[in-house]
Predicted model as a PDB file, atoms N, CA, C, CB and O in Angstrom, pLDDT in the B-factor column:
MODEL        1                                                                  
ATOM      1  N   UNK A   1     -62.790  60.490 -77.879  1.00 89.00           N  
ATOM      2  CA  UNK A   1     -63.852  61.061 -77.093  1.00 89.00           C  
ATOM      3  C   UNK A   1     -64.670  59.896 -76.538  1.00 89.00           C  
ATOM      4  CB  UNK A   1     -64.731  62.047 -77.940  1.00 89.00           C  
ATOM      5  O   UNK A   1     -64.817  58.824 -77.125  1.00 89.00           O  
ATOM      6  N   UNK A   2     -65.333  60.302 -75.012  1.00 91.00           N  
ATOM      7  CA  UNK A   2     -65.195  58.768 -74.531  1.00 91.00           C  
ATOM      8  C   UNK A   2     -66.498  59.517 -73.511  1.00 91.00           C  
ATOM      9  CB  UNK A   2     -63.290  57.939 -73.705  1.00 91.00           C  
ATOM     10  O   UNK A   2     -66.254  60.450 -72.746  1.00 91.00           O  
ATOM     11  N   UNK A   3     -67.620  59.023 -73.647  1.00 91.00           N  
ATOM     12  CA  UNK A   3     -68.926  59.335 -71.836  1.00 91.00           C  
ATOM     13  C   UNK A   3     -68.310  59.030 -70.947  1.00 91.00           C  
ATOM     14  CB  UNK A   3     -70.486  58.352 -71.408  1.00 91.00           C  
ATOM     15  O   UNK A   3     -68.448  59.853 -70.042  1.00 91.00           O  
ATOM     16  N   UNK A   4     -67.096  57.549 -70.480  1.00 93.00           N  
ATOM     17  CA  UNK A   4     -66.937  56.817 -69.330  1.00 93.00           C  
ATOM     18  C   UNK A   4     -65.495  58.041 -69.419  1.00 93.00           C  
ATOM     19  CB  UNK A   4     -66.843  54.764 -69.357  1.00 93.00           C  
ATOM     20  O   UNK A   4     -65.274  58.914 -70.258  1.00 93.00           O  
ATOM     21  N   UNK A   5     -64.883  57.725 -68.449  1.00 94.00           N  
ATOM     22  CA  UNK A   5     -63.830  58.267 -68.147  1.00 94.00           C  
ATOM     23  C   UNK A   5     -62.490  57.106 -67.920  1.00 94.00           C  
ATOM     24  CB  UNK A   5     -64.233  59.106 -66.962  1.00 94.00           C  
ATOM     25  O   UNK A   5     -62.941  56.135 -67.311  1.00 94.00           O  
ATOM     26  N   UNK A   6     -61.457  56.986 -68.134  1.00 95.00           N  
ATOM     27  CA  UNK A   6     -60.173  56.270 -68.135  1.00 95.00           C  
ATOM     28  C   UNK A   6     -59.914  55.778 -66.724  1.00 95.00           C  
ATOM     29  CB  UNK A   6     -58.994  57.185 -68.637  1.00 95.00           C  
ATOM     30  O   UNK A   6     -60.865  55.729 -65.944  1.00 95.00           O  
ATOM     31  N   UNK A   7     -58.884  55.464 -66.395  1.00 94.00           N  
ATOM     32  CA  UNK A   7     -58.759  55.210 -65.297  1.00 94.00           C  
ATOM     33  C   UNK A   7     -57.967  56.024 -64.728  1.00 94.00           C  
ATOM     34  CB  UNK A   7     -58.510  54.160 -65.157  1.00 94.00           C  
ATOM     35  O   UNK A   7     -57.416  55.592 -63.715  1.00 94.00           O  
ATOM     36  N   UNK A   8     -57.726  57.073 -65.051  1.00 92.00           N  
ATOM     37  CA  UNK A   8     -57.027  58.363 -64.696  1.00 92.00           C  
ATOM     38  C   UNK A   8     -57.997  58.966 -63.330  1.00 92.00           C  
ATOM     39  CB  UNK A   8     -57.007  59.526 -66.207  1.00 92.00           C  
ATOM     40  O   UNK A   8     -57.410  59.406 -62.342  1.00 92.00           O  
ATOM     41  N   UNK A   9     -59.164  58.942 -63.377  1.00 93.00           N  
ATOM     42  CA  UNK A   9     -60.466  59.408 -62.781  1.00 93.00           C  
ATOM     43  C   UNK A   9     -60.287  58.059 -61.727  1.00 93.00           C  
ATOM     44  CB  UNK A   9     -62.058  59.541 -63.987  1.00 93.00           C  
ATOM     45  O   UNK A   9     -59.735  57.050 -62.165  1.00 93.00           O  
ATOM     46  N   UNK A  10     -60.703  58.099 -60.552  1.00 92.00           N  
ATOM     47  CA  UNK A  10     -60.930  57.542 -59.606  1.00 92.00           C  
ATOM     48  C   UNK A  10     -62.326  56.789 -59.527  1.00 92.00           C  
ATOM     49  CB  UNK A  10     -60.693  58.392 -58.759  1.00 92.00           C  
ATOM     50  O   UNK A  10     -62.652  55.960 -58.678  1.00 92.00           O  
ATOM     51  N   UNK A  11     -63.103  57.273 -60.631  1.00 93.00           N  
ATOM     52  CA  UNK A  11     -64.618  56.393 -61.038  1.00 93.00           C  
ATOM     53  C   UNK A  11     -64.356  55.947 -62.485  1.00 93.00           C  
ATOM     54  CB  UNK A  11     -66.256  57.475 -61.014  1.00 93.00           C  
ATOM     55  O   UNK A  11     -65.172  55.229 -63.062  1.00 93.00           O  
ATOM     56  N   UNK A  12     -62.980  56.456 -63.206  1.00 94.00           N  
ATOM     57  CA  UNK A  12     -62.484  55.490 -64.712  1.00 94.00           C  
ATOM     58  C   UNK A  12     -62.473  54.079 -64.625  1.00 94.00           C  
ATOM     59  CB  UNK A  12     -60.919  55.739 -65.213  1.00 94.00           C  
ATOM     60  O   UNK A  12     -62.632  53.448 -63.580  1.00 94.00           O  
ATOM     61  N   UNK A  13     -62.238  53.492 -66.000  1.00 95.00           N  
ATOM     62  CA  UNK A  13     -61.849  52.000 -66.590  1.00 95.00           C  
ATOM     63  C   UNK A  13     -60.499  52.574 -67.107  1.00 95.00           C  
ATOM     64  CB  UNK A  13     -63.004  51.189 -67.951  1.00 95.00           C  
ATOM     65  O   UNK A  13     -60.097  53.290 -68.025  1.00 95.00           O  
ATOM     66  N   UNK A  14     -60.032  51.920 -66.089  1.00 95.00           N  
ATOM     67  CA  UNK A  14     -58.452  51.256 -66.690  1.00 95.00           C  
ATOM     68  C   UNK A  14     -58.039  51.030 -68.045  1.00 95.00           C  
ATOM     69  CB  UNK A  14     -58.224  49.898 -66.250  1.00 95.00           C  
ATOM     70  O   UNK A  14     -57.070  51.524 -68.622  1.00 95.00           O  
ATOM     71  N   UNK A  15     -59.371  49.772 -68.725  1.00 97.00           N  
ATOM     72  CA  UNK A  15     -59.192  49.375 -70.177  1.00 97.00           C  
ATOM     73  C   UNK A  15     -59.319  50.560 -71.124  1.00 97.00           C  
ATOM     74  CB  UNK A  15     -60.243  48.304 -70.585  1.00 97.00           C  
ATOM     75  O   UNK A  15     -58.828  50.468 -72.249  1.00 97.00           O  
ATOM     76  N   UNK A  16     -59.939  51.652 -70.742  1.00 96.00           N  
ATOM     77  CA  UNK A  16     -59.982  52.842 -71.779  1.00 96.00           C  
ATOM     78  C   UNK A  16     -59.039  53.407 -72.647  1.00 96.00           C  
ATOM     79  CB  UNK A  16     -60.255  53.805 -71.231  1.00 96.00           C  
ATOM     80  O   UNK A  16     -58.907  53.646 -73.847  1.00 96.00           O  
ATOM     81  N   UNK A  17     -58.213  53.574 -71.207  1.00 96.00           N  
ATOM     82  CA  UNK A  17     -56.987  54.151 -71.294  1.00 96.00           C  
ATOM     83  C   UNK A  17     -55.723  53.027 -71.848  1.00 96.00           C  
ATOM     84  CB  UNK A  17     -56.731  54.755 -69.817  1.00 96.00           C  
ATOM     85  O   UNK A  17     -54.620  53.364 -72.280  1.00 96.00           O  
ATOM     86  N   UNK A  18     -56.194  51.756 -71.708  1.00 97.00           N  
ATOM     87  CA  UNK A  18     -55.178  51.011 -72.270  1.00 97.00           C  
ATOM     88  C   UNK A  18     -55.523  50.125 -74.241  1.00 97.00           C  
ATOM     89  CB  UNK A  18     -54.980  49.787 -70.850  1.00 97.00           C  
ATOM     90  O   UNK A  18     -54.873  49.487 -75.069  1.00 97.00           O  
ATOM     91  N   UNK A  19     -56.928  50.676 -74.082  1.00 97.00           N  
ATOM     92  CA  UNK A  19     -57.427  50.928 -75.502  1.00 97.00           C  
ATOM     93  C   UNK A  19     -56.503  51.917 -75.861  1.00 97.00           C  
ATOM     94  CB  UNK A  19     -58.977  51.406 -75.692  1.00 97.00           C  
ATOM     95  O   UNK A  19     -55.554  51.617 -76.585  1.00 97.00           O  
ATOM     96  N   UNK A  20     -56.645  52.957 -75.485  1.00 97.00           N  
ATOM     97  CA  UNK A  20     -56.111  54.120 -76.211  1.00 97.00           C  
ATOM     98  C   UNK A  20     -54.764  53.984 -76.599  1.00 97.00           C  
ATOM     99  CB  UNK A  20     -56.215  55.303 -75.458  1.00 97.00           C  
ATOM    100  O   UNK A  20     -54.364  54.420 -77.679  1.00 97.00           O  
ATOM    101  N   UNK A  21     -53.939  53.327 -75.679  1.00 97.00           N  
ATOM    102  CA  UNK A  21     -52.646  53.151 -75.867  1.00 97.00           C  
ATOM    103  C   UNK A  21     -52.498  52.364 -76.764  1.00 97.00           C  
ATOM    104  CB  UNK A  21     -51.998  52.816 -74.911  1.00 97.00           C  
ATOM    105  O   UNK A  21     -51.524  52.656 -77.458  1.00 97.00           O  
ATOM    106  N   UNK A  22     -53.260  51.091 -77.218  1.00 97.00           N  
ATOM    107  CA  UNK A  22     -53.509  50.314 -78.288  1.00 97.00           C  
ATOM    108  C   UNK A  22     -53.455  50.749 -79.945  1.00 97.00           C  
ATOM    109  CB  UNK A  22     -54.699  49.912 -77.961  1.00 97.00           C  
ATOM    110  O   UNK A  22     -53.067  50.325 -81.034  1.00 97.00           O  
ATOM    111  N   UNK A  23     -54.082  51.820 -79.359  1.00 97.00           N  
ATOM    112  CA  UNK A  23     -54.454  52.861 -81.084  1.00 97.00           C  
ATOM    113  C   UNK A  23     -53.643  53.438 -81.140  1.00 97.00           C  
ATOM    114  CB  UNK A  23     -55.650  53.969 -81.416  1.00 97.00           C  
ATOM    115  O   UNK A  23     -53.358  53.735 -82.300  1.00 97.00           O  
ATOM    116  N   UNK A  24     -52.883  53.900 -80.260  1.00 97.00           N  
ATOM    117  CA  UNK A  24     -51.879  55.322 -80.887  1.00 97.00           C  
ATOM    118  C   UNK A  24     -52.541  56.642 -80.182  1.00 97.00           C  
ATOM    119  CB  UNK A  24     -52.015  55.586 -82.945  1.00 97.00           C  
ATOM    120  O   UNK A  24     -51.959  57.718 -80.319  1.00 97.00           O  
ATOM    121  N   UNK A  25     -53.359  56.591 -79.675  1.00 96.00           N  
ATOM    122  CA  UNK A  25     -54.319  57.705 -78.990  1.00 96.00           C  
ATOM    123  C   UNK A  25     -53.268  58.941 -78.433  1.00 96.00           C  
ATOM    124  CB  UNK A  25     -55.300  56.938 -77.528  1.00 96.00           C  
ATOM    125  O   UNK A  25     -52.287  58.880 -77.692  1.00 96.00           O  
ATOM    126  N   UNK A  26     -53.699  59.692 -78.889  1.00 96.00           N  
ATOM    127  CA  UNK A  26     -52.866  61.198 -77.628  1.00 96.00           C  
ATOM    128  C   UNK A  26     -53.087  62.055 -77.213  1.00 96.00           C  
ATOM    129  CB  UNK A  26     -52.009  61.955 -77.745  1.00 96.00           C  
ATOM    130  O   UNK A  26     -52.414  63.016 -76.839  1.00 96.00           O  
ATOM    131  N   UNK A  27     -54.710  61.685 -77.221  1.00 95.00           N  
ATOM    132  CA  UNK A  27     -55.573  62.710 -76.169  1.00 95.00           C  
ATOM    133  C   UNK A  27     -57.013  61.808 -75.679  1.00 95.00           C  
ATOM    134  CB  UNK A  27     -56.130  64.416 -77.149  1.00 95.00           C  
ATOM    135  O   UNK A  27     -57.604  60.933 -76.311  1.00 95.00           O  
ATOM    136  N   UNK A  28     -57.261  62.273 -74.568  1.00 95.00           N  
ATOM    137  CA  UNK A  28     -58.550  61.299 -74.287  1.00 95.00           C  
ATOM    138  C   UNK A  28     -59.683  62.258 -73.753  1.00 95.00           C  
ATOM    139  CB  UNK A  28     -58.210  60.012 -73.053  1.00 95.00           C  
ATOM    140  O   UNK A  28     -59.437  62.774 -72.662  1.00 95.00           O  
ATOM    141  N   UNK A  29     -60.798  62.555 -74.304  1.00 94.00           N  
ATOM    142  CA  UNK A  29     -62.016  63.751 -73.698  1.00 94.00           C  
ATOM    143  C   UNK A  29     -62.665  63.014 -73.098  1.00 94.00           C  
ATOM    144  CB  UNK A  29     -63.037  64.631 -74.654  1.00 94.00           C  
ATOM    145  O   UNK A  29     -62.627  61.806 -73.334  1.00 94.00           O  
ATOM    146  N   UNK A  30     -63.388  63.511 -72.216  1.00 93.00           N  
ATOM    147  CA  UNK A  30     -64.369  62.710 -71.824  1.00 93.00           C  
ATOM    148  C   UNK A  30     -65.710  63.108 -70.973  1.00 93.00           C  
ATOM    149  CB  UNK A  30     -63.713  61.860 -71.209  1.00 93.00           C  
ATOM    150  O   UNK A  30     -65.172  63.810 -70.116  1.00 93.00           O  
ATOM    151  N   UNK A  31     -66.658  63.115 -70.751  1.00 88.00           N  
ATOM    152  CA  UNK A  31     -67.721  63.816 -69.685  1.00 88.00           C  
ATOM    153  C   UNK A  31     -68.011  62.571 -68.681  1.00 88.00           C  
ATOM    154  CB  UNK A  31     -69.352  64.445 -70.511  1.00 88.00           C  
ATOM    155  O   UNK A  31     -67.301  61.665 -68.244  1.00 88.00           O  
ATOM    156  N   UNK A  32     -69.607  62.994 -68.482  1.00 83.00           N  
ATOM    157  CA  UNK A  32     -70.138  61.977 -67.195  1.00 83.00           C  
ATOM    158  C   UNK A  32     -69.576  62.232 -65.904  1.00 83.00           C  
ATOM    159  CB  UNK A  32     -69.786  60.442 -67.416  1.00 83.00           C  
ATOM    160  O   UNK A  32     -70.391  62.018 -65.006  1.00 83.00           O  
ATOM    161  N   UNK A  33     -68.404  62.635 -65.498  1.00 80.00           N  
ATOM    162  CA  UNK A  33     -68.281  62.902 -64.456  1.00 80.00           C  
ATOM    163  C   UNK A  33     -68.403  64.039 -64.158  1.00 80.00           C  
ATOM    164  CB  UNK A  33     -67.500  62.534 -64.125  1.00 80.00           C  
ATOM    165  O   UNK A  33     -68.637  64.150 -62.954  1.00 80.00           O  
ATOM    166  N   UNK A  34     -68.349  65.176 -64.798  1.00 82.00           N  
ATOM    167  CA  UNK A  34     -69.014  66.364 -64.259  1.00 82.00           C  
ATOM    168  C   UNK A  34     -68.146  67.253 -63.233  1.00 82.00           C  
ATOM    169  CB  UNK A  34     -70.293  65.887 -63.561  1.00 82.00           C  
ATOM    170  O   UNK A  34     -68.349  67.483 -62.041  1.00 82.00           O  
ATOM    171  N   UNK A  35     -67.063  67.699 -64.130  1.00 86.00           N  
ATOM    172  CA  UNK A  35     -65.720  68.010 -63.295  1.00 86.00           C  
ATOM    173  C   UNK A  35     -64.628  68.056 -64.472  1.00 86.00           C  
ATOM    174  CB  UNK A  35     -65.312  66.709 -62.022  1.00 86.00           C  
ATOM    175  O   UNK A  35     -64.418  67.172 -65.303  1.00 86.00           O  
ATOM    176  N   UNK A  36     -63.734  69.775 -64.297  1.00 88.00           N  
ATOM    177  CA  UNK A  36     -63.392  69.630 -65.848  1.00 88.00           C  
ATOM    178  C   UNK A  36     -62.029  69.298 -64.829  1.00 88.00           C  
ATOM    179  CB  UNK A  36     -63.549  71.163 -67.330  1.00 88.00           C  
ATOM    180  O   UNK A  36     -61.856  69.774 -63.707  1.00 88.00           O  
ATOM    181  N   UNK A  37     -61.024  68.242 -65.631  1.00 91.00           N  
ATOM    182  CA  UNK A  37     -59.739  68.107 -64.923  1.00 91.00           C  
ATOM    183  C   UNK A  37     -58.570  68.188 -66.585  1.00 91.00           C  
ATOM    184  CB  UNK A  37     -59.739  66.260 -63.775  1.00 91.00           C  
ATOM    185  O   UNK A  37     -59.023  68.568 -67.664  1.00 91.00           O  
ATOM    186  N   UNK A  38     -57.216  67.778 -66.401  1.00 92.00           N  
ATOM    187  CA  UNK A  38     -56.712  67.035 -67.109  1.00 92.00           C  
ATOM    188  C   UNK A  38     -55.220  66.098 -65.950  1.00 92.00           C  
ATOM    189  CB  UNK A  38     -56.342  68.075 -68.509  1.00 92.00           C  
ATOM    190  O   UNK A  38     -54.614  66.521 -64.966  1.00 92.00           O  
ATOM    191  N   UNK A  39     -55.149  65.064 -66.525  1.00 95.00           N  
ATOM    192  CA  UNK A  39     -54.673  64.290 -66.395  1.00 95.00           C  
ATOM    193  C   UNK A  39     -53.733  63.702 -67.519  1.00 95.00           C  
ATOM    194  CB  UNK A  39     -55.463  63.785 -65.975  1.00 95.00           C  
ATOM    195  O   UNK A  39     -54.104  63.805 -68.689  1.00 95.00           O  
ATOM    196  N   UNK A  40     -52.071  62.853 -67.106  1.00 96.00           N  
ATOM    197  CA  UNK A  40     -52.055  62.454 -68.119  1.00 96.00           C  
ATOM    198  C   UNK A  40     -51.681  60.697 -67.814  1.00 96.00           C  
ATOM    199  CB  UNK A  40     -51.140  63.401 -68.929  1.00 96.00           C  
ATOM    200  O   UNK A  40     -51.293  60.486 -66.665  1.00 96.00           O  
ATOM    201  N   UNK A  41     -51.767  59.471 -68.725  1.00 96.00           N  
ATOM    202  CA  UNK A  41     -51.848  58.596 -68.497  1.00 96.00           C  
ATOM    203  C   UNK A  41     -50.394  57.738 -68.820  1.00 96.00           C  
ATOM    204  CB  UNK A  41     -52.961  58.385 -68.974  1.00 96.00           C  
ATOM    205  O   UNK A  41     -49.284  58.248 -68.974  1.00 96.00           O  
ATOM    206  N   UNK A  42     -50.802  56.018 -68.886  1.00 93.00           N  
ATOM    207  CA  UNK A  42     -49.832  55.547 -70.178  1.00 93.00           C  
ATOM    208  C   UNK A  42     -49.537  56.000 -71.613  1.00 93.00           C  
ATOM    209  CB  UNK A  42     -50.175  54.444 -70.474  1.00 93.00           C  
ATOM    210  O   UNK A  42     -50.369  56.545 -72.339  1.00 93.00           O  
ATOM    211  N   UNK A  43     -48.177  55.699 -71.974  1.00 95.00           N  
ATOM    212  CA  UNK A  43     -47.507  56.343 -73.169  1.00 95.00           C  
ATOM    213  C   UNK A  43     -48.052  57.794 -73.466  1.00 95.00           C  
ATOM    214  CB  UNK A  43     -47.732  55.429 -74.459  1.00 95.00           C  
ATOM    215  O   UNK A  43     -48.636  58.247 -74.451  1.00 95.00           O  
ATOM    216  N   UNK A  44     -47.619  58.425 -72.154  1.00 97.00           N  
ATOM    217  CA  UNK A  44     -47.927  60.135 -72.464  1.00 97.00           C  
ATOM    218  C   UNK A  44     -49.542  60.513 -73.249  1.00 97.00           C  
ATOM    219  CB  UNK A  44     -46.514  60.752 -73.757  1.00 97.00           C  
ATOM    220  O   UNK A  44     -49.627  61.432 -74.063  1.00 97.00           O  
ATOM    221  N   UNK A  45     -50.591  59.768 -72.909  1.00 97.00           N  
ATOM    222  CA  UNK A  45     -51.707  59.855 -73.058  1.00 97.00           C  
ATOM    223  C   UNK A  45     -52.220  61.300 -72.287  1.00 97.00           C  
ATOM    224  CB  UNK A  45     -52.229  58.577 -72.645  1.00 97.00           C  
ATOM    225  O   UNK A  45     -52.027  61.276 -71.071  1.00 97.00           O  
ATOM    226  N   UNK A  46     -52.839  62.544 -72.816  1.00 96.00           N  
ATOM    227  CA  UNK A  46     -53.277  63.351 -72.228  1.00 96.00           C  
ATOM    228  C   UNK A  46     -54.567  63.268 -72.177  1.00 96.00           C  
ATOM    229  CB  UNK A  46     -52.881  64.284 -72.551  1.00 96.00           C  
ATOM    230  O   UNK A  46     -55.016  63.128 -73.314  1.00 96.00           O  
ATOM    231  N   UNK A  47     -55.842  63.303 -70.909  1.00 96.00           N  
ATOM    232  CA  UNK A  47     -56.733  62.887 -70.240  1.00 96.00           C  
ATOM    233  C   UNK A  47     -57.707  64.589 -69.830  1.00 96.00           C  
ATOM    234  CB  UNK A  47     -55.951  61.898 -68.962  1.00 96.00           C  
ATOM    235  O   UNK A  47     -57.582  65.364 -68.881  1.00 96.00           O  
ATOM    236  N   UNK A  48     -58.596  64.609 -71.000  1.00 93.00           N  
ATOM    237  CA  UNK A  48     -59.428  66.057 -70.137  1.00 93.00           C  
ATOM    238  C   UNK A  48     -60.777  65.233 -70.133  1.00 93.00           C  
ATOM    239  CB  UNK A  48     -59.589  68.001 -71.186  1.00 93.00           C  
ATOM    240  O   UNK A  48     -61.228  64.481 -70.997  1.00 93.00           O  
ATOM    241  N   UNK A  49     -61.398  65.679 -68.633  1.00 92.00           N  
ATOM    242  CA  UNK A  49     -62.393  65.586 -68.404  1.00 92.00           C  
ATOM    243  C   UNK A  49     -62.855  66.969 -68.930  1.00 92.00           C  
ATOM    244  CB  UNK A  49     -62.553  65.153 -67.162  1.00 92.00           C  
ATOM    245  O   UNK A  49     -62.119  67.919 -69.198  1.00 92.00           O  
ATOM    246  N   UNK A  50     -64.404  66.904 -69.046  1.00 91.00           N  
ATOM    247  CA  UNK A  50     -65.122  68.004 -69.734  1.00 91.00           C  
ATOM    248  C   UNK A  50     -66.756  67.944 -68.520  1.00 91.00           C  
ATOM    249  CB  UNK A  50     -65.400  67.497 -71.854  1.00 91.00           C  
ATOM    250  O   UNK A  50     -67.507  66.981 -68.363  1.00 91.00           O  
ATOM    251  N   UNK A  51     -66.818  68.924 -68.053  1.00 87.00           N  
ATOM    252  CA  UNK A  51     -68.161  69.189 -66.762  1.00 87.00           C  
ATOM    253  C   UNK A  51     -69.110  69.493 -67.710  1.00 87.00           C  
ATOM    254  CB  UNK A  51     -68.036  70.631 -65.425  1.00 87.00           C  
ATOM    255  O   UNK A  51     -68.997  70.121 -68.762  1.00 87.00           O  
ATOM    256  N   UNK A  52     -69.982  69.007 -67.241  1.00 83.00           N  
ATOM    257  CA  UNK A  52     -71.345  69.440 -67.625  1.00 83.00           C  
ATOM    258  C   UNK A  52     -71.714  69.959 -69.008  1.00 83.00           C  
ATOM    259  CB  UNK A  52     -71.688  70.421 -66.775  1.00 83.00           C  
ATOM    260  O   UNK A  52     -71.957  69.174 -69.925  1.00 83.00           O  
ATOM    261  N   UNK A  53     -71.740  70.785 -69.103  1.00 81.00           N  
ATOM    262  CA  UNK A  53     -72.208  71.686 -70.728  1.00 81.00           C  
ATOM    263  C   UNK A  53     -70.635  72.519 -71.361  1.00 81.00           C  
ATOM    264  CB  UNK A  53     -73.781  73.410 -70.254  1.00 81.00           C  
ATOM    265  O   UNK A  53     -70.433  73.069 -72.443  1.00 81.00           O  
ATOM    266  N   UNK A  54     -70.025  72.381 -70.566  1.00 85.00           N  
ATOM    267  CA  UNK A  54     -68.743  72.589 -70.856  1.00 85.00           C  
ATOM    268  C   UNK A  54     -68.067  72.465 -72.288  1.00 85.00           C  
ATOM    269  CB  UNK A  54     -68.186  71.820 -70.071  1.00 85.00           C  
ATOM    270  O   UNK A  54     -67.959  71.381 -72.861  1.00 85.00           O  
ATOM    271  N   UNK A  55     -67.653  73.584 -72.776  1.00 88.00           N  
ATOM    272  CA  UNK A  55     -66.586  73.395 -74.598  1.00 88.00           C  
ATOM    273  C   UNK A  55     -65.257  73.294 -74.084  1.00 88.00           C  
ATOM    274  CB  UNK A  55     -66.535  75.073 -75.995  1.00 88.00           C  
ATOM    275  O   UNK A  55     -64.979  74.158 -73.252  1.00 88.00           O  
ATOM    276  N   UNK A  56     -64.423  72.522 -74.340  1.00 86.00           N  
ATOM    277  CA  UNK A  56     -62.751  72.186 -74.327  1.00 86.00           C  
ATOM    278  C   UNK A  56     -62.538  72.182 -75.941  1.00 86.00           C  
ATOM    279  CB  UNK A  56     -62.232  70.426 -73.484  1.00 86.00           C  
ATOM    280  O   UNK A  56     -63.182  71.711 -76.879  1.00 86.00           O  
ATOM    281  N   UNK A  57     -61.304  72.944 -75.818  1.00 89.00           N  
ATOM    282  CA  UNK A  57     -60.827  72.571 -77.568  1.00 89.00           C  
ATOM    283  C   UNK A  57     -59.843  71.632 -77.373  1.00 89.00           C  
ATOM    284  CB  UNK A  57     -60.089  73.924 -78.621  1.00 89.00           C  
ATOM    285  O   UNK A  57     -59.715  71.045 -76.298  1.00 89.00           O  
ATOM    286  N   UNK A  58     -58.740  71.338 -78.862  1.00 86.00           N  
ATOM    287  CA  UNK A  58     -58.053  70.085 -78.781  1.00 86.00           C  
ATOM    288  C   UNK A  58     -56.985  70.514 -77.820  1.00 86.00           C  
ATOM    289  CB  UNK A  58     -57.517  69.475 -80.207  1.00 86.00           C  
ATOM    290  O   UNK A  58     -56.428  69.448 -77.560  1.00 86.00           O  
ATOM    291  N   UNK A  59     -56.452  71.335 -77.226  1.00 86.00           N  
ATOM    292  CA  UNK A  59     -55.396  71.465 -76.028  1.00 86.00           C  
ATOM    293  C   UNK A  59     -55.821  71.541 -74.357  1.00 86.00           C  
ATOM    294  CB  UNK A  59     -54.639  72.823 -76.329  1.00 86.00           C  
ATOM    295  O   UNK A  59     -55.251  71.874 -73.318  1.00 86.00           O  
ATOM    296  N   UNK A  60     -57.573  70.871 -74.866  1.00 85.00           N  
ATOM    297  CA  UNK A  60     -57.695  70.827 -73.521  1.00 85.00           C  
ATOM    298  C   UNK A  60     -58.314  72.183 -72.143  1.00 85.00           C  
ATOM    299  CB  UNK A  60     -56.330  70.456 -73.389  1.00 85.00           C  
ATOM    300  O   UNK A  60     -58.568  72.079 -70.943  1.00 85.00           O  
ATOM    301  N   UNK A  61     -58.347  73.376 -73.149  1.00 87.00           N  
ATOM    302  CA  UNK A  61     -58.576  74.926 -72.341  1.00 87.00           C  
ATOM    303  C   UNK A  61     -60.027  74.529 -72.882  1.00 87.00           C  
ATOM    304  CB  UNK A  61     -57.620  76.777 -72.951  1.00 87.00           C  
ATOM    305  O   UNK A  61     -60.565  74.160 -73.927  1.00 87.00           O  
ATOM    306  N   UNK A  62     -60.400  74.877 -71.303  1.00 84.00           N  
ATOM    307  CA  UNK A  62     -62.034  75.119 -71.092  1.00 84.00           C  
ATOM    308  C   UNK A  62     -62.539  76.256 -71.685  1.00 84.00           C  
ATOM    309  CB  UNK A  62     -62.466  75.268 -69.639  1.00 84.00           C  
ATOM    310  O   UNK A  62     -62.162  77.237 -71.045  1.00 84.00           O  
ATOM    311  N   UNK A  63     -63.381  76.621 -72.839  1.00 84.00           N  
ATOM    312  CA  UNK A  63     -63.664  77.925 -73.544  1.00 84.00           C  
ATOM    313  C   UNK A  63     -64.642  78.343 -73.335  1.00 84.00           C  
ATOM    314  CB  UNK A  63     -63.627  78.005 -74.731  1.00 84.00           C  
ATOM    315  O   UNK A  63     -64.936  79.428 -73.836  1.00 84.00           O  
ATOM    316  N   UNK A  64     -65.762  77.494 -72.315  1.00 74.00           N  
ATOM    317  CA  UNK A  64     -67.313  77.820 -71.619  1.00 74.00           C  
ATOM    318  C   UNK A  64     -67.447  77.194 -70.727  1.00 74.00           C  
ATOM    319  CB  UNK A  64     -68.544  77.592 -72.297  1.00 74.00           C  
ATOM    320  O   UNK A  64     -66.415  76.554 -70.524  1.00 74.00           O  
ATOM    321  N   UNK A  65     -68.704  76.864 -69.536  1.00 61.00           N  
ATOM    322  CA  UNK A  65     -69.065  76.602 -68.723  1.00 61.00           C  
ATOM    323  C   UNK A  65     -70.671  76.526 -68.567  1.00 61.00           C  
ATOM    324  CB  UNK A  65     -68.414  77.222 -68.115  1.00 61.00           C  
ATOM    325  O   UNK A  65     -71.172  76.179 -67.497  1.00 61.00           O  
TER     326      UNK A  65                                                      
ENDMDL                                                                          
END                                                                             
């Protein structure tokens, strides 16, 4: 779980996402941008943005707004 967003996002860090790949990571959440998406990255990294006040569970389905 991450405020900045990866570089999946067009306003992401690159290094996020290549942190993640570092760890073993296989999901990446994230807010601040304000826009629910998913994306997926290096080594099959899956990428949800989360909008605003927004709940996502671990597969990523938006469960509020």
């Amino acid at each position: 779980m991450s405020h900045e967003a990866p570089g999946s996002h067009p306003h992401g860090f690159r290094v996020i996402g290549e942190l993640a790949a570092s760890m073993g990571v296989k999901n990446i959440f994230h807010g601040h941008l304000h826009e629910n998406y998913a994306s997926v990255i290096k080594n099959n990294i899956k990428v949800y943005g989360v909008a605003d006040s927004a709940v996502t569970d671990l597969f990523g389905n938006t469960l509020s707004v």
